[in-house]
Biopython code that builds the backbone (N, CA, C, O; Angstrom):
import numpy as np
from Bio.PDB.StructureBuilder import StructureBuilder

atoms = [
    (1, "UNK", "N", (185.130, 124.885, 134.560)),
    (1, "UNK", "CA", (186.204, 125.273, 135.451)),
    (1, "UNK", "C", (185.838, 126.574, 136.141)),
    (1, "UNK", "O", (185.235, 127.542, 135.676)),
    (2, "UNK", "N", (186.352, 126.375, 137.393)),
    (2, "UNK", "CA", (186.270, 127.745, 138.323)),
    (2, "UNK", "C", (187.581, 128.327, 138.628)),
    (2, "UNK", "O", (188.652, 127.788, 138.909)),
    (3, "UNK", "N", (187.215, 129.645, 138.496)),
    (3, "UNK", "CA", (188.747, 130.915, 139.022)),
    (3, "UNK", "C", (187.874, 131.774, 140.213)),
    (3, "UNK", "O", (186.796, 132.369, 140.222)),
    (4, "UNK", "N", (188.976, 131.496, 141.235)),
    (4, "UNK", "CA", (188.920, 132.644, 142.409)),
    (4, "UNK", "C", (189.616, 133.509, 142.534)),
    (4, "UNK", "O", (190.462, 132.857, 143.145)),
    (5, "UNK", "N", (190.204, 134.868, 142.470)),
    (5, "UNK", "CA", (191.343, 135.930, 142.674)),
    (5, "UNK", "C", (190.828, 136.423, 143.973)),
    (5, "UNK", "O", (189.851, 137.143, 144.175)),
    (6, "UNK", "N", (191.758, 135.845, 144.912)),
    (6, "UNK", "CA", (192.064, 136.915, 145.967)),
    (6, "UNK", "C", (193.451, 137.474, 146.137)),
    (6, "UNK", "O", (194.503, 136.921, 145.816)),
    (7, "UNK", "N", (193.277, 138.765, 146.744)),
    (7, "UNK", "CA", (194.281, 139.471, 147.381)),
    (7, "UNK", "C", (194.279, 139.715, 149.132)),
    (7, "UNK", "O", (193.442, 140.358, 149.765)),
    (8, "UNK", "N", (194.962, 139.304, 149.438)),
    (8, "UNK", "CA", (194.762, 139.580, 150.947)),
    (8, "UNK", "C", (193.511, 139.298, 151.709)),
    (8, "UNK", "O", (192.868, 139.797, 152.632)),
    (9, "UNK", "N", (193.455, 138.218, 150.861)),
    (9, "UNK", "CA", (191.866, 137.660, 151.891)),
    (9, "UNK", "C", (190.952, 138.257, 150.996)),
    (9, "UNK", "O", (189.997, 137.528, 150.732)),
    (10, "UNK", "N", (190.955, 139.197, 150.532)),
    (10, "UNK", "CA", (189.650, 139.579, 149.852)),
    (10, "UNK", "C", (189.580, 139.158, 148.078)),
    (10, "UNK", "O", (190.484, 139.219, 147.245)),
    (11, "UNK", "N", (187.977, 138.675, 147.899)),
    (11, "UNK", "CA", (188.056, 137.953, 146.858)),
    (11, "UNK", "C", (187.932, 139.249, 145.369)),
    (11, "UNK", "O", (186.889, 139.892, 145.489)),
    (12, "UNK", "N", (188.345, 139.462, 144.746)),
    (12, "UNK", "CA", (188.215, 139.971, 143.431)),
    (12, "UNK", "C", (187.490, 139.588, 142.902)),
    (12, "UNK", "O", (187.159, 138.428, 143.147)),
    (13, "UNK", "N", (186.812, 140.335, 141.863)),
    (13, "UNK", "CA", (185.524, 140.115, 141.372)),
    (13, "UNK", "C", (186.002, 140.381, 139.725)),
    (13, "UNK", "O", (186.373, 141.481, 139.314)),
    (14, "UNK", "N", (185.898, 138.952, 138.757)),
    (14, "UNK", "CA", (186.740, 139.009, 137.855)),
    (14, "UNK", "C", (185.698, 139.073, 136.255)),
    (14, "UNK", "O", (184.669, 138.405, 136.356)),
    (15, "UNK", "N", (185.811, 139.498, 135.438)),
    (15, "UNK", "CA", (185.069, 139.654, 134.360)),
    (15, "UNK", "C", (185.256, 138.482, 133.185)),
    (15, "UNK", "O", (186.407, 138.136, 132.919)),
    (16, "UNK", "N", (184.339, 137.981, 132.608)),
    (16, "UNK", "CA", (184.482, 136.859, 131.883)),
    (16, "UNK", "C", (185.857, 136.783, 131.238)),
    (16, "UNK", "O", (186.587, 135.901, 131.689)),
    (17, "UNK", "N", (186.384, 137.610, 130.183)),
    (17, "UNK", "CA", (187.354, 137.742, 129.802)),
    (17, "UNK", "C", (188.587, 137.309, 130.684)),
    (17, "UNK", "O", (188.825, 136.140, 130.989)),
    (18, "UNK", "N", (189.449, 138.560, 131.108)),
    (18, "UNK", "CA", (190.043, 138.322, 132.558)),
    (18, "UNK", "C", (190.073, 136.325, 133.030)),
    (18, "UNK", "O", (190.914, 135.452, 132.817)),
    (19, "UNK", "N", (188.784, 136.314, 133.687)),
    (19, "UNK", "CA", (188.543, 135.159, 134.155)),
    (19, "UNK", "C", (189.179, 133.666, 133.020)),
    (19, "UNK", "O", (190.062, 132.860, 133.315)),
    (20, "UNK", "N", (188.629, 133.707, 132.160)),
    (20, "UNK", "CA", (189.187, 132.917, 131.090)),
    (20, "UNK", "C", (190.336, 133.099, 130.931)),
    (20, "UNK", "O", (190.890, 132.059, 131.289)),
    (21, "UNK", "N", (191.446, 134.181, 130.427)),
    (21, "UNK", "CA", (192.321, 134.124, 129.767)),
    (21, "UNK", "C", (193.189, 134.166, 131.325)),
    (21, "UNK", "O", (194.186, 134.807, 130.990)),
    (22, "UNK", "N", (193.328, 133.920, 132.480)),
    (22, "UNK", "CA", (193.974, 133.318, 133.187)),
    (22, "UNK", "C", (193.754, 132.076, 133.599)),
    (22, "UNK", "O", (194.600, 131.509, 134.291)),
    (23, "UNK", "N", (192.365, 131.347, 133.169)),
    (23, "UNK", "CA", (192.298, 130.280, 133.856)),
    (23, "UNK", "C", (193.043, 129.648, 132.757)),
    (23, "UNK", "O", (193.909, 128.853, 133.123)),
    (24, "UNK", "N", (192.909, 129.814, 131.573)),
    (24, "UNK", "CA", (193.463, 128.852, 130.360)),
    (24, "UNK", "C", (195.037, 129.041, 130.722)),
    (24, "UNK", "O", (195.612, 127.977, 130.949)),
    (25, "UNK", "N", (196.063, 130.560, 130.842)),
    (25, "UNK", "CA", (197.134, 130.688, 131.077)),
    (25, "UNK", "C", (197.704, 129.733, 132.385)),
    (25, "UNK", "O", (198.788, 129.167, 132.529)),
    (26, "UNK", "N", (196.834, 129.784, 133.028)),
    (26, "UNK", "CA", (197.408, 129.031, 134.636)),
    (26, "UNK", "C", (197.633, 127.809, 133.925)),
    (26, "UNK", "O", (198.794, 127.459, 133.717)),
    (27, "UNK", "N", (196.427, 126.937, 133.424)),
    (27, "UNK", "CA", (196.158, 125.449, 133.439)),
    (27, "UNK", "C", (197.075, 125.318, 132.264)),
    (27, "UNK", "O", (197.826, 124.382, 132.539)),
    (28, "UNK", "N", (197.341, 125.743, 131.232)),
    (28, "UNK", "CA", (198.055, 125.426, 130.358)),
    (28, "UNK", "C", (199.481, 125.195, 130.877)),
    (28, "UNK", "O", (200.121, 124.177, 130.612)),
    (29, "UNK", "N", (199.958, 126.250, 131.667)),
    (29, "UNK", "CA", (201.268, 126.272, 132.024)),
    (29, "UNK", "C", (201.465, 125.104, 132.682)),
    (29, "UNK", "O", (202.412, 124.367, 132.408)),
    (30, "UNK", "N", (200.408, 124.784, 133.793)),
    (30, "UNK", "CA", (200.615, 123.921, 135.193)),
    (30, "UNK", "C", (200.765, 122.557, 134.152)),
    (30, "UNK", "O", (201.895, 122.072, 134.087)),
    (31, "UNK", "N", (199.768, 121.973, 133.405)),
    (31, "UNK", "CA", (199.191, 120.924, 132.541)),
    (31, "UNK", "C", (200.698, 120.607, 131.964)),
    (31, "UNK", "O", (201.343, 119.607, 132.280)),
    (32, "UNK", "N", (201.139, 121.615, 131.079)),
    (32, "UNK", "CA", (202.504, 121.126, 130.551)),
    (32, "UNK", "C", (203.207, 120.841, 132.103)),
    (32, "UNK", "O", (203.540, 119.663, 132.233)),
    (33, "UNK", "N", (203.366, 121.331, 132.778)),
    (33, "UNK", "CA", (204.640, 120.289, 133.517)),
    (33, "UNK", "C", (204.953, 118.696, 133.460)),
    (33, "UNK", "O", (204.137, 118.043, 132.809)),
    (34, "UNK", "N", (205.786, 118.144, 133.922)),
    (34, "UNK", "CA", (206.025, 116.775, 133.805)),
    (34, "UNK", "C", (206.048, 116.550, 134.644)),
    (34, "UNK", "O", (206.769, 117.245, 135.359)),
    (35, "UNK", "N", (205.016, 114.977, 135.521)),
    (35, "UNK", "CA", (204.101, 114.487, 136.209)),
    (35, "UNK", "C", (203.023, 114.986, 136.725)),
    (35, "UNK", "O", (202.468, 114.803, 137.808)),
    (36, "UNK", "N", (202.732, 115.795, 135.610)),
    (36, "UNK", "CA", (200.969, 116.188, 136.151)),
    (36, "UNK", "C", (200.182, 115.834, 135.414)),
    (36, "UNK", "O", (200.004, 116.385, 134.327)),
    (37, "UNK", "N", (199.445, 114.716, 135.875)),
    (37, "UNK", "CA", (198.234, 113.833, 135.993)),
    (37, "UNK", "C", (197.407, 114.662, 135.066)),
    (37, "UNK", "O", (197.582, 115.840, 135.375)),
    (38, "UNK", "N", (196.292, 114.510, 133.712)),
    (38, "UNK", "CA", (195.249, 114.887, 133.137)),
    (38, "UNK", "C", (194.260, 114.852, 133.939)),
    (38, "UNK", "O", (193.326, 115.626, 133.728)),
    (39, "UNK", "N", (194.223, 114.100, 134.873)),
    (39, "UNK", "CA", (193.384, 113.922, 135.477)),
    (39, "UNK", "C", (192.898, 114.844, 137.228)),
    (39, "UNK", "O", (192.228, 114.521, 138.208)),
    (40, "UNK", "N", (193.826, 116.266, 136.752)),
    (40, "UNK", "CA", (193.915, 117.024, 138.177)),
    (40, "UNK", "C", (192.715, 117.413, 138.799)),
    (40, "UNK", "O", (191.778, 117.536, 138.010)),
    (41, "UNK", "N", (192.485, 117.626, 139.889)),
    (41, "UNK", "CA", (191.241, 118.150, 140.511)),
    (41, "UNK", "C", (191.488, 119.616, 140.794)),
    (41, "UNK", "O", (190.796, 120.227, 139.980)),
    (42, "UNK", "N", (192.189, 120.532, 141.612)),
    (42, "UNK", "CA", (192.981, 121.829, 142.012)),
    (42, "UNK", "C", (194.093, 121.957, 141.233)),
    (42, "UNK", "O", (194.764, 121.118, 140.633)),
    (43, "UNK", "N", (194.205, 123.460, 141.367)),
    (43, "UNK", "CA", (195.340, 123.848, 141.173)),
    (43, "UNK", "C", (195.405, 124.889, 141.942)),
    (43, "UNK", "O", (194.418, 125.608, 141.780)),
    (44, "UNK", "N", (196.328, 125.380, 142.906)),
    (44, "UNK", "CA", (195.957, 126.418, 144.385)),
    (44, "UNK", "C", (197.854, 127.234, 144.165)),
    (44, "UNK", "O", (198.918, 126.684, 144.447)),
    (45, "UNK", "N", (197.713, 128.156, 143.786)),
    (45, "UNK", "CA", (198.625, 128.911, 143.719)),
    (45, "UNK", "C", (198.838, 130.332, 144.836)),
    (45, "UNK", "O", (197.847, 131.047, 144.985)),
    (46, "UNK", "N", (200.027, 130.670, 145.531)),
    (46, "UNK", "CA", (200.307, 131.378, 146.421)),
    (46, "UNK", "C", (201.175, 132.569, 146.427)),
    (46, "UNK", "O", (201.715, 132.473, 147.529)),
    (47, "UNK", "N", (201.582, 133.505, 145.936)),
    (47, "UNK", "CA", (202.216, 134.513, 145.879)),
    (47, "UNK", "C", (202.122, 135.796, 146.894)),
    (47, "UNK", "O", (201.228, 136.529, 147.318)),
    (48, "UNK", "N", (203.619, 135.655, 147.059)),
    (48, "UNK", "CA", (203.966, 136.644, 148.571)),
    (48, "UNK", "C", (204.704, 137.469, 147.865)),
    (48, "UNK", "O", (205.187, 137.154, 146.778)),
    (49, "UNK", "N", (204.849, 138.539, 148.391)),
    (49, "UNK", "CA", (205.565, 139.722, 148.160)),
    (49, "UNK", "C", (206.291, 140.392, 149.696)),
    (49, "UNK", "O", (206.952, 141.430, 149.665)),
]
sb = StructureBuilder()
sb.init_structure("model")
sb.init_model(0)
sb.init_chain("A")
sb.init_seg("    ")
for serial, (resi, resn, name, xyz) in enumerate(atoms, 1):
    if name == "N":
        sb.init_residue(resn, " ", resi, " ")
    sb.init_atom(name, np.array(xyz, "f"), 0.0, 1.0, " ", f" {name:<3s}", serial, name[0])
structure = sb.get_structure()
């Protein structure tokens, strides 16, 4: 699995740690929802302020 962090267009540069313990937090969360497929390809999340 791959993690990208950007902010405002610019990409963050993320450290193994970091990198892992959000990709597992994201996918875990997203994964439990109900009708989401095991079988996902993306997961593309958007936050505005």
């Amino acid at each position: 699995m791959s993690l990208k962090l950007k902010v405002d267009g610019k990409e963050i540069p993320l450290n193994e740690f970091v990198g892992r313990m959000l990709n597992g937090t994201i996918t875990g969360a997203v994964t439990s929802l109900k009708g989401i497929k095991e079988d996902w390809k993306k997961i593309e999340i958007e936050i505005g302020k």
